[in-house]
C-alpha positions as CSV (number, residue, x, y, z in Angstrom):
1,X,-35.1,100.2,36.6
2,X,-32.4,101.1,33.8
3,X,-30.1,101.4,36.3
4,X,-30.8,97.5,37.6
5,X,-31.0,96.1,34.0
6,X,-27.6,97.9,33.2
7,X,-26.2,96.3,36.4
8,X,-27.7,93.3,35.5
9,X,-26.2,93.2,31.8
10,X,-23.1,94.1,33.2
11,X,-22.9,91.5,35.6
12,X,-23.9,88.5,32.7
13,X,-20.9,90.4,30.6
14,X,-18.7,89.7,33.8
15,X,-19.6,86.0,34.2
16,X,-19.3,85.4,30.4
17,X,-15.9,87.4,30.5
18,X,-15.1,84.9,33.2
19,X,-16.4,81.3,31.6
20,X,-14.3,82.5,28.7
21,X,-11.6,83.1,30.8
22,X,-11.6,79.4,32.8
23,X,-12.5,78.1,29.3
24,X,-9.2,79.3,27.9
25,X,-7.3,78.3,30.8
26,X,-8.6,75.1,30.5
27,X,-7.7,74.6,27.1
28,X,-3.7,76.1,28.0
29,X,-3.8,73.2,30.6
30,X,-4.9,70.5,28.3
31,X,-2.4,71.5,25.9
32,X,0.0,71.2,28.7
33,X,-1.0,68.0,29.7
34,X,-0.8,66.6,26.4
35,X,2.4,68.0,25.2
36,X,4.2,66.5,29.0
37,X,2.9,63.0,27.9
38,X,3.8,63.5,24.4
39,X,7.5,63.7,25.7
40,X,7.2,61.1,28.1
41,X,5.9,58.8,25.2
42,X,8.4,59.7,22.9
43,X,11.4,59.2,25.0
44,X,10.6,55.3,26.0
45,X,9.8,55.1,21.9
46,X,12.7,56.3,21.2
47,X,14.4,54.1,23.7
48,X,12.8,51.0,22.2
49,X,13.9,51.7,18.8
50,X,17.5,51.5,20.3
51,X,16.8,48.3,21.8
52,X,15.5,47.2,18.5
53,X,19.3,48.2,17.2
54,X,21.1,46.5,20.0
55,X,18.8,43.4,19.4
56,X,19.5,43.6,15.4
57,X,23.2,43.7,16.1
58,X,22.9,40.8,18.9
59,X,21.3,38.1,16.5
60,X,23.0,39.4,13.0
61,X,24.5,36.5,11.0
62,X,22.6,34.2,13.3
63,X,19.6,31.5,11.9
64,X,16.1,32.6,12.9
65,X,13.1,30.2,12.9
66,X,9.9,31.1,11.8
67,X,8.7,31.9,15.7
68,X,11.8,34.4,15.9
69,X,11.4,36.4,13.1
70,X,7.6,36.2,13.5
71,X,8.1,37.8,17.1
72,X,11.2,39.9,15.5
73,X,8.5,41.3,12.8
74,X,5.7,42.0,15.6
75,X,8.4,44.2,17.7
76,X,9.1,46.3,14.6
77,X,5.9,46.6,13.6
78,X,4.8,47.7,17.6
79,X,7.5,50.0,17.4
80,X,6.5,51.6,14.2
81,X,3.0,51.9,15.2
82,X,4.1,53.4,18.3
83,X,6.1,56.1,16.4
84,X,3.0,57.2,14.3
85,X,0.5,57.4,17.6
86,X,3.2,59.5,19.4
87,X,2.9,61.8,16.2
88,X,-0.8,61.8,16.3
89,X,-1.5,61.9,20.0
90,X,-4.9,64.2,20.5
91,X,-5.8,63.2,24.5
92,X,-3.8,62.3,27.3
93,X,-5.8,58.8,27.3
94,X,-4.0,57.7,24.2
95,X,-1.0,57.0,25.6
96,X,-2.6,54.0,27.4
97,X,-2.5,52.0,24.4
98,X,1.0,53.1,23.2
99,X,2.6,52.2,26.4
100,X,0.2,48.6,25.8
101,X,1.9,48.6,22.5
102,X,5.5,49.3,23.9
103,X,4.9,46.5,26.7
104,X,4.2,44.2,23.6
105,X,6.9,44.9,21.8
106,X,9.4,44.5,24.3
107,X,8.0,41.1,25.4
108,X,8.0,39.8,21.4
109,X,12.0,40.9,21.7
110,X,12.8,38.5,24.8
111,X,11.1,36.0,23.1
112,X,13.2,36.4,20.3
113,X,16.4,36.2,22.6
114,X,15.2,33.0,24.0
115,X,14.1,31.4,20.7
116,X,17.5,32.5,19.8
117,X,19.6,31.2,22.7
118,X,17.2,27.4,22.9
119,X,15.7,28.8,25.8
120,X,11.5,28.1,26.9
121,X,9.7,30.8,26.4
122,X,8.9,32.8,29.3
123,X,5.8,33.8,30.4
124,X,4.1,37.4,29.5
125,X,4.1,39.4,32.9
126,X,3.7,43.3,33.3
127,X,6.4,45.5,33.3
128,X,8.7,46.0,36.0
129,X,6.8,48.6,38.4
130,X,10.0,50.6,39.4
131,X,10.7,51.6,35.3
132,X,8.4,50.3,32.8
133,X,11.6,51.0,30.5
134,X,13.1,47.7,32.5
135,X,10.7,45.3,30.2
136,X,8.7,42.4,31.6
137,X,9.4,41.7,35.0
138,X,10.7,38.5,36.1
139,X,8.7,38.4,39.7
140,X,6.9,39.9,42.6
141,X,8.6,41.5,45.6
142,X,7.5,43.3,48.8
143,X,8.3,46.8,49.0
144,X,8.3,49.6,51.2
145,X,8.0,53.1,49.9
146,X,8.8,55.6,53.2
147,X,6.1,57.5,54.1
148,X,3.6,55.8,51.9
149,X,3.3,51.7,52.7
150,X,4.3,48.7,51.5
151,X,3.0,46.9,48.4
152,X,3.8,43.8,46.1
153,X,5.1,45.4,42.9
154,X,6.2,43.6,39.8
155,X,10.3,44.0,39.2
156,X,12.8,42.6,37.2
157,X,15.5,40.7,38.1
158,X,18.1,43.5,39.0
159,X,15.3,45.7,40.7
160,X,14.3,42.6,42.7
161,X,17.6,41.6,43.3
162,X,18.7,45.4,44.8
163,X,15.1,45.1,46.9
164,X,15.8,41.8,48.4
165,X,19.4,43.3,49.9
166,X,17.7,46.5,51.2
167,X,19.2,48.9,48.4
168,X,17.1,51.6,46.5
169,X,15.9,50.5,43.2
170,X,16.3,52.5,40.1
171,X,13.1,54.3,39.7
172,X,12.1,56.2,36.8
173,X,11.7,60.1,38.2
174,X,9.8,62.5,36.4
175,X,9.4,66.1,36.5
176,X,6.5,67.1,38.6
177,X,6.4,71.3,38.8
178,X,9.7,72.0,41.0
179,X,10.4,68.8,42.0
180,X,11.0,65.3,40.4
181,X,9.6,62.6,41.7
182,X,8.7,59.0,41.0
183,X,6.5,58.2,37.9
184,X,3.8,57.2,39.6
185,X,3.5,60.1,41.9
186,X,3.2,62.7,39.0
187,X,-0.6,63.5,39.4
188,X,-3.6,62.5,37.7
189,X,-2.2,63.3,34.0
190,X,0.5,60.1,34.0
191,X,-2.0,58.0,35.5
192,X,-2.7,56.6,31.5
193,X,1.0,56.2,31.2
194,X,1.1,54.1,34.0
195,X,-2.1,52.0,33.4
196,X,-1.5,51.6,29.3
197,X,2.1,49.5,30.4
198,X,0.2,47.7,33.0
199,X,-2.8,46.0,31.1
200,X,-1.4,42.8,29.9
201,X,0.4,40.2,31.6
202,X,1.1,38.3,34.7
203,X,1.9,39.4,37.9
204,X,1.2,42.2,40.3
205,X,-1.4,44.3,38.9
206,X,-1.3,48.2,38.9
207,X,-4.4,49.8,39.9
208,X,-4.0,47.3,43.2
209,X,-0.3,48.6,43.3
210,X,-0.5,52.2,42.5
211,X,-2.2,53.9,45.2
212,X,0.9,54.5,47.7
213,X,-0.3,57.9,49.2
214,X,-3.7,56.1,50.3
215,X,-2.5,55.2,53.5
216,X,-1.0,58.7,54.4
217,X,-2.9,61.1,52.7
218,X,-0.3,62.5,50.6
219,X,-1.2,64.5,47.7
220,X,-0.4,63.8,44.2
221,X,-0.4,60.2,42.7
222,X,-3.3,58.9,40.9
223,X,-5.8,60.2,42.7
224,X,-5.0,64.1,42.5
225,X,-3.3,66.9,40.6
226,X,-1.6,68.4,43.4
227,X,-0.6,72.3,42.5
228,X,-1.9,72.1,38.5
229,X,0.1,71.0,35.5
230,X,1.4,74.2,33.6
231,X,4.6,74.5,35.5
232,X,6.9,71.6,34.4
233,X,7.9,69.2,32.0
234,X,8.4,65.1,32.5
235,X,11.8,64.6,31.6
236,X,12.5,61.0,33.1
237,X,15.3,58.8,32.9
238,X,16.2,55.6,30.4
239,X,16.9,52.7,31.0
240,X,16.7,49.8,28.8
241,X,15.6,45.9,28.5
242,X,19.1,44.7,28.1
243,X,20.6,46.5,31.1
244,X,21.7,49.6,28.8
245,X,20.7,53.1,29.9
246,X,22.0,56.6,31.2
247,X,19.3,57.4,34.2
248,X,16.9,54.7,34.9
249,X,18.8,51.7,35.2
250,X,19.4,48.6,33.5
251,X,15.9,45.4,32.7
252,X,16.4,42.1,32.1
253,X,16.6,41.0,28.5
């Protein structure tokens, strides 16, 4: 009987030695998670607030009306408060609504540009699906991703233009363990990064949109975290609502 309560004891020890153990490792992957979409985040801030530059510069000296500098003053303010959430960032979920806030912000700047130039104001549409860093998209196109199926996606104009003659847009690629591969296809942890950009507007919407791999069973995407998430970074490319950028390609300011 000692012998089978010692065994016992020693067993409980083991499994709480081993919940411990997943607990911890849970924690490491959390952190990992979180620290991955922290850079993501704070690369397309840090892209706005050189957009914000290159817009300064483009309307210095010239007359704003109140509408201008009221949507000037709203994409400062976005950008600002997208700064301190980047800072702040406690779950992965957050970044949902400081990509919504980056979306914003880069809408109130065309709509300074067309104030500006005596242009109407276009309407609010979601981001351009091959790099939210493109800003608003302009329309929908058809596309075929190979291997996965075709969906309407949201692009802006140079994206839609490069679709419509059968050459590769510029997608925004992301490190994904050993690999880099398209934003979307980065497993469960982007999934709020993709979603956050995708809330407002017109056009194609994402959650229809996202699911590529459902038609060929291919792992990753939304849907799965194919091979865990402690073994590489996101470092994706910029690009840039005016068309300047050094990776993912040029938008459509």
């Amino acid at each position: 009987m000692e012998w089978l309560l010692a065994a016992l004891g020693g067993g409980g020890l083991a499994l709480a030695a081993r919940y411990l153990w997943v607990r911890r490792g849970s924690r490491r992957l959390d952190r990992a998670e979180l620290e991955q979409i922290r850079v993501l985040a704070d690369d397309d801030v840090t892209l706005l607030g050189e957009e914000l530059r290159r817009l300064g510069e483009r309307v210095e000296g010239r007359e704003l009306g109140a509408e201008a500098r009221r949507d000037y003053q709203q994409a400062l303010d976005a950008y600002q408060s997208a700064q301190r959430s980047v800072r702040e960032l406690k779950s992965v979920d957050d970044i949902s609504t400081i990509t919504d806030t980056l979306a914003g912000a880069r809408y109130a700047m065309i709509c300074v540009l067309a104030r500006v130039d005596g242009r109407p104001i276009p309407e609010r549409r979601v981001p351009c699906f091959f790099n939210p860093q493109h800003g608003p998209s302009t329309t929908d196109v058809v596309w075929t991703w190979p291997g996965r199926g075709t969906r309407t996606v949201p692009a802006c104009a140079q994206d839609a233009a490069r679709v419509k003659v059968h050459d590769d847009p510029e997608i925004r690629y992301v490190r994904y363990g050993t690999r880099r591969v398209p934003y979307w296809e980065a497993g469960t942890a982007v999934a709020p990064y993709g979603r956050g950009y995708f809330t407002h507007g017109g056009g194609a919407t994402f959650i229809a949109l996202a699911a590529f791999e459902g038609q060929s069973g291919a792992p990753g995407g939304w849907g799965s975290w194919d091979g865990g998430i402690g073994h590489g970074g996101f470092d994706g490319g910029h690009g840039g609502f005016d068309g300047v950028g050094d990776g993912g390609g040029g938008g459509d300011g």
